[in-house]
C-alpha positions as a printed Julia matrix, in Angstrom:
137×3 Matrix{Float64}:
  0.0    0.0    0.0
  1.37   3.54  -0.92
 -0.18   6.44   0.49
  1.5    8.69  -1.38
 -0.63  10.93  -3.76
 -3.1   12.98  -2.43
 -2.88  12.01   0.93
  0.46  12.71   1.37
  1.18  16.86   2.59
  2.43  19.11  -0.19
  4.09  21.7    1.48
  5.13  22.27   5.51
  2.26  21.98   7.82
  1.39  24.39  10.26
  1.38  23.88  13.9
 -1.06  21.39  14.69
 -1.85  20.62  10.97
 -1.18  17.22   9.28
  2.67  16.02   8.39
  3.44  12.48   7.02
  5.33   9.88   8.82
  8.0    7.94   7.1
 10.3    5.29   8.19
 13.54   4.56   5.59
 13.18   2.34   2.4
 15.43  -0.71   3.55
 16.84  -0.39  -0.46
 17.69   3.04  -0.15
 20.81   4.78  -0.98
 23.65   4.03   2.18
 24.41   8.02   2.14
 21.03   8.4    2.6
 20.2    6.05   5.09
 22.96   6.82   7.6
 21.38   9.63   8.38
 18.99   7.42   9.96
 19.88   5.81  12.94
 18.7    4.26  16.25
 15.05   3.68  15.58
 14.6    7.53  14.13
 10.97   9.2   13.84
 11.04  10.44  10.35
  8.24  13.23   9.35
  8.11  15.5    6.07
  6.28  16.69   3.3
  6.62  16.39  -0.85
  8.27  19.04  -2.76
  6.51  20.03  -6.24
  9.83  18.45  -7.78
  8.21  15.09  -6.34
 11.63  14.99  -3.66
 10.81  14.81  -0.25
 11.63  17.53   2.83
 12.15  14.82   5.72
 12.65  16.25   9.63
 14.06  13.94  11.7
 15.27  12.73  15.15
 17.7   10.0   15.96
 18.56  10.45  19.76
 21.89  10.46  19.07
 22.97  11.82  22.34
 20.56   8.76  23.89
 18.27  11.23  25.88
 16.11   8.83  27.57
 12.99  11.15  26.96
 13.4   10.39  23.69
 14.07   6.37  23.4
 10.32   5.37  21.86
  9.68   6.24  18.64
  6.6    8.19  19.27
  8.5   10.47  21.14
 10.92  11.02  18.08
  8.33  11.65  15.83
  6.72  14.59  18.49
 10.16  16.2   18.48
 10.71  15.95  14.53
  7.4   17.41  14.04
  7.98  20.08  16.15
 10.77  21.21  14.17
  8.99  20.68  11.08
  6.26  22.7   11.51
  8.12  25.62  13.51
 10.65  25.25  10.77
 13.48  25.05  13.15
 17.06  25.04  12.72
 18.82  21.72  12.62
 21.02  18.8   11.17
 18.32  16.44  11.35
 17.08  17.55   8.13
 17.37  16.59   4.67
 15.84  16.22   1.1
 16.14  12.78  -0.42
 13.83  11.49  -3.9
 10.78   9.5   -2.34
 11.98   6.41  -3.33
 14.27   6.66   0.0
 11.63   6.64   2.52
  8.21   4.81   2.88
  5.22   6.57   4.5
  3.55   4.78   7.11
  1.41   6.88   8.29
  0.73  10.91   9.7
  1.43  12.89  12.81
 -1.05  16.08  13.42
 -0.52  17.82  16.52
 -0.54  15.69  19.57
 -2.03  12.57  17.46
  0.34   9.65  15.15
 -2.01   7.8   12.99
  0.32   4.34  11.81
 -1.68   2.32   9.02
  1.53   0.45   7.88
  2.18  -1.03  11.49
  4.41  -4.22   9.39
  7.12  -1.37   8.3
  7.39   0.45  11.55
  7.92  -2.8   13.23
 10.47  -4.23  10.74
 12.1   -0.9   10.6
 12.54  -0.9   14.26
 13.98  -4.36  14.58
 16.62  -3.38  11.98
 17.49  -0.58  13.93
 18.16  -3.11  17.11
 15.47  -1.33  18.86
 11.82  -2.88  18.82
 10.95  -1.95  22.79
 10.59   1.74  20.97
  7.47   0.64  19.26
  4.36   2.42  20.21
  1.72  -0.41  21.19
 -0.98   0.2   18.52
 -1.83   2.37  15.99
 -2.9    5.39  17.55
 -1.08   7.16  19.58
 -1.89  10.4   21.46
  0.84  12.29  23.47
């Protein structure tokens, strides 16, 4: 299933309006993915030149606040749609990342659960999964 299309954001959201959620492609490009490390909560938007603007956090000073993945995604989106200064930002083609789902405010919708989970376990850390779907901070 591919969600994106219409349903995926066109342009940075607003606070409290709807970003995607992404997780990497495991077949993407090694530059690209290693930016991506320790279970990161990946958030963005598509660019009119079809690339994608991905926000993201990695914890890689291993703040315990921000071990589970929900809690990445809160502070990636928080950057996103404040449009704050940081590393932990990059444009990559959408073939590098997978959308699993969307983030609005204090709400993560996941609909592809399967990719979250196998993108977690690759990452060494499945206890960071959220334990369903919907997740509310």
């Amino acid at each position: 299933m591919s969600l994106f299309g219409l349903e995926t954001p066109m342009e940075r959201p607003a606070p409290g309006k709807r970003g995607a959620v992404f997780v990497p492609n495991p077949n993407t490009d090694p530059a690209v993915a290693g930016l991506f490390q320790n279970g990161s909560g990946l958030v963005g938007f598509r660019n009119p030149d079809g690339t994608m603007t991905i926000y993201f956090e990695n914890n890689r000073f291993n703040d315990s606040a921000l071990h589970s993945w929900q809690n990445k995604i809160f502070k990636a989106y928080d950057r996103l749609v404040n449009g704050a200064p940081t590393v932990n930002k990059t444009t990559c083609s959408e073939n590098a990342v997978i959308q699993i789902g969307f983030v609005q405010g204090p709400e993560i919708l996941v609909i592809e659960m399967p990719a979250l989970t196998d993108w977690l376990t690759r990452c060494n850390v499945p206890d960071s999964a959220p334990e369903g779907p919907n997740i509310h901070a």
